[in-house]
C-alpha positions, 0 to 999 in steps of 0.5 A: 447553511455552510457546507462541509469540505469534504476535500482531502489535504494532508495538512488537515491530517496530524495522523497521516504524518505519524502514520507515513512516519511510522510505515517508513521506520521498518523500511530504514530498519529493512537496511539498517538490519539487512541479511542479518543472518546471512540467509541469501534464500530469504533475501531473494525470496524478500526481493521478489515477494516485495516486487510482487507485493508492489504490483498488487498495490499498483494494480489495485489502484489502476483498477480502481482509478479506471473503474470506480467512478469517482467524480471529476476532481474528486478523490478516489475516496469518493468512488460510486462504483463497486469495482469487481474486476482485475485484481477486485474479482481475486482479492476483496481488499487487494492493498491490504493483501499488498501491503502485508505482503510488502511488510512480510517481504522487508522482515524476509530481507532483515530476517530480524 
């Protein structure tokens, strides 16, 4: 019997690309729009909320290569153990956390 691949490749994923492409339009739009009201409170507070939203990502994913348990060239998608430590004993899901945060922080900075 054929076993299934069960590596990960982008070019297997169409809807990673529409993904990638649509998490980037708010970002060009962050600069197409930037201070639009000329609120310089909200763009510092952006800035800084997107520097912290950043570290919670990376963070995050240190905490996860480091302790998860994924097997030698497998993806981290392949994890064995649960990770409850670092940011994992403060946050449950902390990229989620980061990315809203991060997505909060770019409409902060357009204030649009």
């Amino acid at each position: 019997m054929k076993q299934a691949n069960t590596s990960y490749s982008w070019k297997r994923d169409p809807l990673l690309w529409v993904y990638s492409v649509l998490m980037l339009i708010p970002i060009i739009m962050v600069f197409i729009a930037y201070n639009y009201y000329q609120l310089n409170f909200c763009v510092y507070a952006g800035w800084a909320l997107l520097v912290f939203s950043i570290v919670i990502i990376l963070l995050a994913g240190y905490e996860f290569i480091m302790k998860g348990g994924a097997p030698e060239g497998e993806s981290l998608v392949n994890t064995t153990v649960l990770v409850d430590s670092g940011v994992y004993a403060v946050v449950r899901h902390p990229q989620y956390l980061g990315f809203i945060l991060f997505v909060f922080a770019l409409v902060l900075m357009s204030q649009h």
